[in-house]
C-alpha positions in Angstrom: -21.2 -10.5 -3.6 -18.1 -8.2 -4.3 -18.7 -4.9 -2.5 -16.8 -1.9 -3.8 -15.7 1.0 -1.3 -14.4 4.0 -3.1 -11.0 5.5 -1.9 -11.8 9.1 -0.2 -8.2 10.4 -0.2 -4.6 9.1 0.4 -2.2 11.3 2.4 1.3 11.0 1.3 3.6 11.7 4.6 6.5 12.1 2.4 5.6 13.7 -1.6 6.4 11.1 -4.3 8.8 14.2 -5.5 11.5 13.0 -3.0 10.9 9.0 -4.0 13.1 7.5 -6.3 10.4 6.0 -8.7 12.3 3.1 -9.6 13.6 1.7 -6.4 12.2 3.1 -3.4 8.9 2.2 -0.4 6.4 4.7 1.2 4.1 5.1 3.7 0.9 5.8 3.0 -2.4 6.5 5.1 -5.7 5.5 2.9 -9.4 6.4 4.0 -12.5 5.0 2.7 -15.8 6.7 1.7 -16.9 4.9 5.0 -14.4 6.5 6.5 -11.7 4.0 7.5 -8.4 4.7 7.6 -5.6 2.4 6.6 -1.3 2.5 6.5 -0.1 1.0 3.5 3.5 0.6 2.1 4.1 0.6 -1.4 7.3 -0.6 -2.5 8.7 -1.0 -6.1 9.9 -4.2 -7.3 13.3 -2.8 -7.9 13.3 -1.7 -4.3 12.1 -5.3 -3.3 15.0 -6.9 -5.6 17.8 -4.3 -3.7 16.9 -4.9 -0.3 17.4 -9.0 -0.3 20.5 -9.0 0.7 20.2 -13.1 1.6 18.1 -14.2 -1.2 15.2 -13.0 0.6 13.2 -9.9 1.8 13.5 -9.9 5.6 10.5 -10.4 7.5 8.5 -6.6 8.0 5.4 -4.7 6.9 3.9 -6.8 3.6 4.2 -4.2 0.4 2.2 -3.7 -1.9 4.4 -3.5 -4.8 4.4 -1.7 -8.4 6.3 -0.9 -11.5 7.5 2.2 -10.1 6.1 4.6 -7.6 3.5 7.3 -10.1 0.3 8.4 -8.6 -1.8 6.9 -11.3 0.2 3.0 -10.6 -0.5 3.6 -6.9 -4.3 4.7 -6.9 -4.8 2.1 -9.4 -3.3 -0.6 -7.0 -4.9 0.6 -4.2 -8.7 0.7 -5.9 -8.0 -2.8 -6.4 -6.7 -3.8 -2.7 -9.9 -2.2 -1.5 -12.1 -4.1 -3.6 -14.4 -6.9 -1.4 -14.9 -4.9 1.8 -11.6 -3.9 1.2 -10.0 -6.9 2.9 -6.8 -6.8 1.2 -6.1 -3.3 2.8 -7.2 -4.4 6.2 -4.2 -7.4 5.6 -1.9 -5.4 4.4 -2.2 -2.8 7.2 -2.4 -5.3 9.8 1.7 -5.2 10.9 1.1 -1.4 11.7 -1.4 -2.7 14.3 -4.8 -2.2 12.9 -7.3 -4.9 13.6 -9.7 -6.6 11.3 -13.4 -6.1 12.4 -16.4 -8.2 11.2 
């Protein structure tokens, strides 16, 4: 049974205003109508592509990555990483030390 958990609000520490929309990360903090909170980053895929400087990304915080960073593309992605209990945000937010409970 997929259980669907509404985004309550996501706090950008830094406004997508100073982001280059193309090639650029951010941080962002996401909390749940059950109120959970989550640190996310979002990365574009041309920021992905710039920083592999051996053919790889270095190992760090997973992304969750996107065409380019608009507010529509982001809460769109996110809505989706908190589908089913919203496991895929408690993954992705796991490397900033959050734990996933049962």
């Amino acid at each position: 049974m997929e259980v669907k958990l509404k985004i309550s609000s996501i706090n950008y520490p830094t406004p997508l205003e100073a982001c280059d929309v193309i090639c650029d990360n951010i941080d962002l903090f996401i909390k749940l109508k059950n109120k959970k909170e989550y640190c996310v980053t979002i990365a574009t895929i041309e920021w992905i592509i710039q920083n592999m400087d051996n053919g790889f990304l270095e190992p760090g915080a997973p992304n969750i990555i996107v065409s380019k960073l608009d507010a529509e593309i982001i809460e769109n992605a996110l809505n989706e990483y908190a589908l089913e209990d919203a496991y895929w945000l408690r993954v992705f937010s796991l490397s900033y030390g959050d734990q996933i409970r049962e």
